[in-house]
C-alpha positions as CSV (number, residue, x, y, z in Angstrom):
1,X,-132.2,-176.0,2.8
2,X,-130.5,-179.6,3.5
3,X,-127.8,-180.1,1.8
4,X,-128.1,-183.7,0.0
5,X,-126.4,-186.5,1.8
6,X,-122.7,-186.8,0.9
7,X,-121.3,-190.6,0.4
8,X,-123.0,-194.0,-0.8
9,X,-123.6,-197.2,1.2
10,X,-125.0,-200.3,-0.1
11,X,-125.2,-203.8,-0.4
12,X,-122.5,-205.3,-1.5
13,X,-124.1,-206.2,-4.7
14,X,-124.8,-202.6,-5.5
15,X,-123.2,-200.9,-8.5
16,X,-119.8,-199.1,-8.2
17,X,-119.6,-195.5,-7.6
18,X,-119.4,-193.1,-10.3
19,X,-116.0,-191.7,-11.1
20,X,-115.0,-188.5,-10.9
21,X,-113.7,-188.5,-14.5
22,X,-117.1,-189.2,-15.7
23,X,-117.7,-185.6,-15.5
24,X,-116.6,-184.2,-19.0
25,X,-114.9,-181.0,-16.9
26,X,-113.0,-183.0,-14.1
27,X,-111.9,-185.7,-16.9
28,X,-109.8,-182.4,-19.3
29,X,-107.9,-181.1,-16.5
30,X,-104.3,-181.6,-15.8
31,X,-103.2,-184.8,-14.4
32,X,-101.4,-182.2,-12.0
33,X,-104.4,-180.5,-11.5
34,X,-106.7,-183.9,-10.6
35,X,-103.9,-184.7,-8.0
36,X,-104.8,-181.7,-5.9
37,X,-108.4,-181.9,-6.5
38,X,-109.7,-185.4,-6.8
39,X,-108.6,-185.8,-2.7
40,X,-111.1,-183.4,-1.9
41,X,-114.0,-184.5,-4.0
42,X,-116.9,-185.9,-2.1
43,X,-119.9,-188.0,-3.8
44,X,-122.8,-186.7,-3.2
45,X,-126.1,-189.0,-4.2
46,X,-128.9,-186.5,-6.0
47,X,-132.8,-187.6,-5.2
48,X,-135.3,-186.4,-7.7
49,X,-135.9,-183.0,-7.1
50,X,-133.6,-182.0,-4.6
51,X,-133.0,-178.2,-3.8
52,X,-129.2,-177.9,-4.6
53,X,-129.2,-174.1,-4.5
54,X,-131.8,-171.5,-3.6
55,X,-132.0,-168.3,-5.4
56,X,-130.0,-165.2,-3.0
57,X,-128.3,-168.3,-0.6
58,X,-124.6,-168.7,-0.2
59,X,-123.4,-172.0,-2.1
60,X,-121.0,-174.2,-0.2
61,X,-120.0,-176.2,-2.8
62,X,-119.7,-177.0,-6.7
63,X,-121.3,-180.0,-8.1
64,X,-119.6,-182.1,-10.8
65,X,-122.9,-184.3,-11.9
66,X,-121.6,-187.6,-13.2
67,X,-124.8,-189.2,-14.0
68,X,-127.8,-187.2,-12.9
69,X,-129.5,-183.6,-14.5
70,X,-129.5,-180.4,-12.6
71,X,-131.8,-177.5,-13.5
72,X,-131.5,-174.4,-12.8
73,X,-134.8,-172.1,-12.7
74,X,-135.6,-168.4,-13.3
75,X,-137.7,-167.4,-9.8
76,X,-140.1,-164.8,-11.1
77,X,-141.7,-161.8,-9.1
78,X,-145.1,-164.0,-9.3
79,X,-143.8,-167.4,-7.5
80,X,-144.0,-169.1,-10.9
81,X,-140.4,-170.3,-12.3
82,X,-139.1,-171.2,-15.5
83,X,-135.7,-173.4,-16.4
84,X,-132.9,-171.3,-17.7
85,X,-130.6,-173.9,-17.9
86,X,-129.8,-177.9,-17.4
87,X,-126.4,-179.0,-16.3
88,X,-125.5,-183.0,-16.6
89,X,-121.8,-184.8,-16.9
90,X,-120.4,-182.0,-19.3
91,X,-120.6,-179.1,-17.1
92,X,-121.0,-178.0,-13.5
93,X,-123.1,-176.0,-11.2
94,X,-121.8,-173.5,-9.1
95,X,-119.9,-171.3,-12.2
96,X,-121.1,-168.2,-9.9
97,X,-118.0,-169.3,-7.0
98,X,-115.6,-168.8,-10.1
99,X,-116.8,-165.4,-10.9
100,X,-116.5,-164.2,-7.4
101,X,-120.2,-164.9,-6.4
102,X,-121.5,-166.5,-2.9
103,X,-125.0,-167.0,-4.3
104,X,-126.9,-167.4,-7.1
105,X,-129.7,-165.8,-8.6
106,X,-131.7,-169.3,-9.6
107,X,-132.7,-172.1,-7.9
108,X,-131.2,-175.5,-9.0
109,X,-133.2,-178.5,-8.6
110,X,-132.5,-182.2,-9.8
111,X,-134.2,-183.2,-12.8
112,X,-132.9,-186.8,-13.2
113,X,-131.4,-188.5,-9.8
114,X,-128.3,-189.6,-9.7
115,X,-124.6,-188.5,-8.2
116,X,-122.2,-185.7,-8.3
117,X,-118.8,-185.0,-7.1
118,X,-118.8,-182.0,-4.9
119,X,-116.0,-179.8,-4.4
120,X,-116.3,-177.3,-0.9
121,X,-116.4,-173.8,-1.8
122,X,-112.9,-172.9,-0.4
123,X,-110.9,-175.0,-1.8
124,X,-112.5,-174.2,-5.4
125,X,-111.3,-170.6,-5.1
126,X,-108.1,-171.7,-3.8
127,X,-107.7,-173.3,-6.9
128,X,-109.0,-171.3,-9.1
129,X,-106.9,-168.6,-7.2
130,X,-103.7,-170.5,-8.1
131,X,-103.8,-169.7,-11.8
132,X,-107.4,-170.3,-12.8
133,X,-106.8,-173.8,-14.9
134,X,-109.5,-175.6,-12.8
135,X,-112.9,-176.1,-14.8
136,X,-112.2,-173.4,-17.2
């Protein structure tokens, strides 16, 4: 699975980036927490449908969509799948890394293209870890 490409190029006439605080999570925490996560955030530009996560693989990171959709969909024993779920600027995907997960049981694919702000899978739990503010 390729991960989608992290960064943004463009003309110079291209639209600025999005911000981190335009995800509704990243924009409530701390000031004090930002300060030790917003260094480590990477943009990451979303293609329609792009695999973000498949069902039983380890996640490497948490996505922070600022302005694109996520769905997450139910595999079934058939082939067939099914959304469970749609994650856009108010949420994030990757909840399984603060429960103590590697993986997921759903695949998450991009509904509506756009960016997120990804977050490397260490670092979250080291700062979840610290006293469990982050995201929560």
């Amino acid at each position: 699975m390729a991960q989608p490409p992290a960064g943004r190029k463009g003309s110079p006439h291209a639209a600025p980036p999005p911000e981190p605080r335009q995800n509704h999570l990243l924009a409530a925490l701390s000031p004090e927490v930002q300060g030790r996560l917003f260094p480590h955030l990477e943009l990451a530009e979303l293609p329609l449908r792009a695999l973000m996560y498949e069902a039983g693989r380890p996640m490497r990171h948490v996505y922070f969509p600022t302005d694109s959709i996520i769905s997450m969909q139910y595999l079934m024993e058939n082939g067939a799948s099914t959304a469970i779920s749609v994650v856009g600027n108010e949420g994030l995907l990757g909840i399984t890394l603060y429960m103590g997960g590697e993986g997921t049981p759903s695949r998450s694919i991009v509904q509506s293209a756009g960016h997120a702000y990804r977050l490397p899978r260490p670092r979250v739990k080291d700062e979840f870890n610290r006293h469990g503010e982050c995201c929560c």
